[in-house]
C-alpha positions in Angstrom: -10.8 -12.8 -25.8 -9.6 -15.0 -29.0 -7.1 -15.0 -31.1 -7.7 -14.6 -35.0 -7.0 -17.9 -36.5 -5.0 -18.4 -39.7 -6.4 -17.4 -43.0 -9.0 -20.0 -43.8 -9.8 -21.2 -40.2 -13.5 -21.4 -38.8 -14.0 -18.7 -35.9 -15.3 -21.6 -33.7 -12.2 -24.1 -34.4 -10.8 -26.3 -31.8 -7.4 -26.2 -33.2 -4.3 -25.2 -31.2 -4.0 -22.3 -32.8 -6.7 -20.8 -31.0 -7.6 -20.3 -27.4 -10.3 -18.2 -24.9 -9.8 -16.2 -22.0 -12.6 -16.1 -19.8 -13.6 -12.5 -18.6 -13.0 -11.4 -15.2 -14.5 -8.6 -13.2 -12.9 -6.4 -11.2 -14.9 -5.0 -8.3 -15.0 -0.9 -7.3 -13.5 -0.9 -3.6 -14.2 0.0 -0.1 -10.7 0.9 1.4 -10.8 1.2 5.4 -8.0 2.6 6.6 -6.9 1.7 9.8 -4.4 4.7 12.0 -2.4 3.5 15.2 -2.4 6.8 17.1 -0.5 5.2 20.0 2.3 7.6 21.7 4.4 6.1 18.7 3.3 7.5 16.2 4.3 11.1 17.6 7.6 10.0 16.9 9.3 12.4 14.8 10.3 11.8 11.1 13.4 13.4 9.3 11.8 16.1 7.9 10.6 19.0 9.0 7.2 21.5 7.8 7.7 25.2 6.8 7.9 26.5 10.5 11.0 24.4 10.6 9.2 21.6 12.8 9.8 17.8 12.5 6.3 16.0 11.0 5.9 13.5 13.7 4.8 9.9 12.0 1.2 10.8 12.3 1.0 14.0 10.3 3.3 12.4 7.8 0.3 9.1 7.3 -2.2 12.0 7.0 -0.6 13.1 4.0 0.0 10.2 2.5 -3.3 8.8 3.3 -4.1 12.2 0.8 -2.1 11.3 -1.6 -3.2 8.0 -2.0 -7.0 9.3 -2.0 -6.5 11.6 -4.9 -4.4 9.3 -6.8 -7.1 6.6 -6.1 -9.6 8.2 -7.4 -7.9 10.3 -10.5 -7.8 5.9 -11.6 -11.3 5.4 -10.6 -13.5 7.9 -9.2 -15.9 5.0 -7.7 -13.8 4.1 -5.0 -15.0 4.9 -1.4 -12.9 5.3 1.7 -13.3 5.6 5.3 -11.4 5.2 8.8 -10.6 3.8 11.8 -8.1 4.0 14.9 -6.2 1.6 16.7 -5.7 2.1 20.5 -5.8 -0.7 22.3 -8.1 -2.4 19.7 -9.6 -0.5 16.7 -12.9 1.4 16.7 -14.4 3.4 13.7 -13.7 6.8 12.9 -16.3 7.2 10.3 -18.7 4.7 9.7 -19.5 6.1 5.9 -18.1 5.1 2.9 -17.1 7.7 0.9 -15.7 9.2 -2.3 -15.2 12.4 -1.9 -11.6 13.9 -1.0 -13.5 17.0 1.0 -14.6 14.9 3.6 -11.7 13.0 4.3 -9.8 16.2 5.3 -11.8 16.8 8.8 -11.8 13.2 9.6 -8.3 13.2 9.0 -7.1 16.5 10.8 -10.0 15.4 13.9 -7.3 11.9 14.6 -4.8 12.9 17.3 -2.1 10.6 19.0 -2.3 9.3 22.4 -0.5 11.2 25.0 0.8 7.9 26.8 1.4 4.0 25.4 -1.4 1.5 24.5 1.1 -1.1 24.6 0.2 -4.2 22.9 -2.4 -3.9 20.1 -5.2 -6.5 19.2 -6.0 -6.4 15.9 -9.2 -8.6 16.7 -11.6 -6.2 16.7 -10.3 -4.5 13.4 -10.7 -7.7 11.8 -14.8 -7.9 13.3 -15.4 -4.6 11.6 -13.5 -5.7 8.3 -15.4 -8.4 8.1 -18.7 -6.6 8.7 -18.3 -4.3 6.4 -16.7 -6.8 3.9 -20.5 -8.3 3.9 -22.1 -4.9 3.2 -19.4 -4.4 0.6 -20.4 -7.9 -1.5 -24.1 -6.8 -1.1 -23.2 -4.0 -3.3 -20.7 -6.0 -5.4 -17.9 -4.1 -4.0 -14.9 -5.6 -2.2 -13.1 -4.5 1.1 -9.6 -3.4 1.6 -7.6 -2.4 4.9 -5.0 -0.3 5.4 -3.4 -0.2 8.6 -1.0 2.6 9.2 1.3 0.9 12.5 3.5 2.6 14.7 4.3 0.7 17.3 8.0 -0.8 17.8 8.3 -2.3 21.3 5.3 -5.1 21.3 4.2 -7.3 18.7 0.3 -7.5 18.1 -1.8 -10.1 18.4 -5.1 -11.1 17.3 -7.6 -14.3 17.4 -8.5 -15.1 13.8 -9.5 -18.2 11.9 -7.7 -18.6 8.7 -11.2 -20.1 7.1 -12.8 -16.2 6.9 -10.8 -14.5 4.3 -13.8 -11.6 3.4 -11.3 -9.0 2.7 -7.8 -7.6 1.7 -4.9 -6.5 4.6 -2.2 -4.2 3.6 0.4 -2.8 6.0 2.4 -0.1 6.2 5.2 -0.3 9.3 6.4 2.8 10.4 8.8 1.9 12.8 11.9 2.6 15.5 15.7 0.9 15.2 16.1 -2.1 17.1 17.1 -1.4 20.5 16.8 -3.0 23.9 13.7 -1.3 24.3 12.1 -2.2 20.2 11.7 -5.4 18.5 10.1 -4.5 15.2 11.4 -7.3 13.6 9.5 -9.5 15.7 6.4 -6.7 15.3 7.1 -6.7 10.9 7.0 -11.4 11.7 3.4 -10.6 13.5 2.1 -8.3 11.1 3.1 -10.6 8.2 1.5 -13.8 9.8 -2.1 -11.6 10.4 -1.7 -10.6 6.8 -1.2 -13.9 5.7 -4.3 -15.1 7.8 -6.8 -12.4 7.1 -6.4 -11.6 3.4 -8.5 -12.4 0.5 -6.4 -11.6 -2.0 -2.6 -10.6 -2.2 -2.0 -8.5 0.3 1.6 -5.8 0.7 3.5 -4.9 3.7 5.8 -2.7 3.2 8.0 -0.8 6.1 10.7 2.2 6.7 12.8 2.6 9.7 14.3 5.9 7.8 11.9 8.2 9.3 11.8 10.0 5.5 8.1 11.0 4.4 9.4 10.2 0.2 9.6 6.5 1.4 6.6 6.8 3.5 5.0 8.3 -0.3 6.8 6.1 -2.5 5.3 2.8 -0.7 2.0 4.3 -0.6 1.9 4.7 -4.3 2.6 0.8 -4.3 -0.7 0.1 -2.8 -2.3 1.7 -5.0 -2.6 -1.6 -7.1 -6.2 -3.6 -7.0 -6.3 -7.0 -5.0 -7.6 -8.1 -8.1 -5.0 -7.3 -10.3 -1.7 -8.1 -8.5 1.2 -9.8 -8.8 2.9 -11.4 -5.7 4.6 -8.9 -3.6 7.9 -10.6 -3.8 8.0 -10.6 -7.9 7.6 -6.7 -7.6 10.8 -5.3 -9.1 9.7 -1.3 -8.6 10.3 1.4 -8.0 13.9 1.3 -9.6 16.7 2.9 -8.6 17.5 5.9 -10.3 21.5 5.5 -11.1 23.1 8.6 -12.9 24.3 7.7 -16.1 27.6 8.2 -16.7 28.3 11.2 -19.8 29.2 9.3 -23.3 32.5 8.7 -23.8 33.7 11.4 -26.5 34.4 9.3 -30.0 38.3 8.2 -30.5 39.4 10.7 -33.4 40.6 9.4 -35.7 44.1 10.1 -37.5 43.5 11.4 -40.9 46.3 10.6 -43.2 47.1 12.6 -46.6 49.0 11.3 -49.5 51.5 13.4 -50.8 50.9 13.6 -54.7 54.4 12.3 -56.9 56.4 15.1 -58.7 
């Protein structure tokens, strides 16, 4: 891109006035999206479904995950998704990229929870896959995204990693308990953040609720919804604002009208 130059200037002049902006592309994605189905995330949320049930934390990511698809690709129709679960360690869902909202929905309703704990997760694997698909993904001038959906409040993860293979982009969302004797997510959120940091290509979120409220759970998922490419650093994000009711205006001072009495 260049600026017009003043009235009289040569299109090619090396003045100040002047300056270039080299083009940059921005690559159609691959999202993975990673679902911890430990016995967590069968903890319930704060709102319940039209039989009057609690969603538990899993059906709640299953609509979200949704969401995000359809919004994803009302932007850009060229995205492809696909998924994976995290047990112990993470393991494909569905190997297939994909771009079509139809096939999502079986995957998605065919993920059930764990009846019993996996205890600590290793994110290791998950990062294998990532990477190998990450490959495929620059073969077809495409980049890679994750999206893991955790759960877990009691045990930090852990992972082997070297910091030098950055082939794709991590985002988080934390779905987590209170602190109590038996949780630590703050030492689970320090975790996540340091894989993030280690593992990510470009700027990667993490963004977490303790409320159990699915509009949080919505409102963060619309955050992500922001290319790698084409993002700011998540701690100069200053949205969604707050919606503050705004007072009624103040009704005008009247004002005191004053007649003249003619002179007899």
């Amino acid at each position: 891109m260049m600026r017009e130059g003043k009235e009289g200037e040569s299109p090619n002049s090396t003045t100040s006035s002047s300056y270039t902006l080299q083009p940059i592309r921005f690559f159609n994605e691959d999202i993975l999206f990673c679902i911890d189905v430990d016995f967590e995330s069968q903890t319930e949320m704060k709102v319940s479904g039209p039989n009057g049930r609690p969603f538990t934390r899993l059906e709640s990511i299953k609509q979200a995950i949704l969401l995000f698809i359809n919004a994803k690709l009302a932007i850009n129709p060229d995205h492809r998704f696909a998924f994976a679960c995290l047990g112990q360690s993470a393991s494909l869902h569905r190997k297939e990229f994909s771009n079509k909202v139809e096939s999502a929905i079986p995957v998605l309703r065919a993920i059930t929870a764990s009846s019993s704990s996996y205890g600590q997760a290793d994110l290791t694997q998950l990062f294998r896959l990532a990477a190998h698909e990450a490959k495929k993904s620059r073969g077809q001038s495409r980049i890679l995204r994750v999206i893991l959906m955790y759960c877990r409040s009691s045990v930090p993860p852990s992972y082997h990693w070297s910091g030098n293979q950055k082939l794709f982009t991590l985002d988080v969302m934390y779905l987590h308990s209170k602190p109590s004797p038996g949780n630590c997510p703050q030492k689970v959120y320090d975790a996540l953040v340091d894989a993030l940091e280690n593992v990510s290509e470009y700027e990667g979120y993490i963004l977490e609720s303790g409320q159990g409220l699915t509009r949080l759970l919505f409102r963060d998922m619309c955050l992500l919804l922001s290319h790698p490419q084409q993002r700011c650093l998540q701690d100069e994000i200053d949205f969604p604002k707050s919606l503050a009711r705004k007072p009624p205006p103040a009704d005008p001072t009247p004002i005191e009208e004053n007649f003249s009495t003619p002179s007899q």
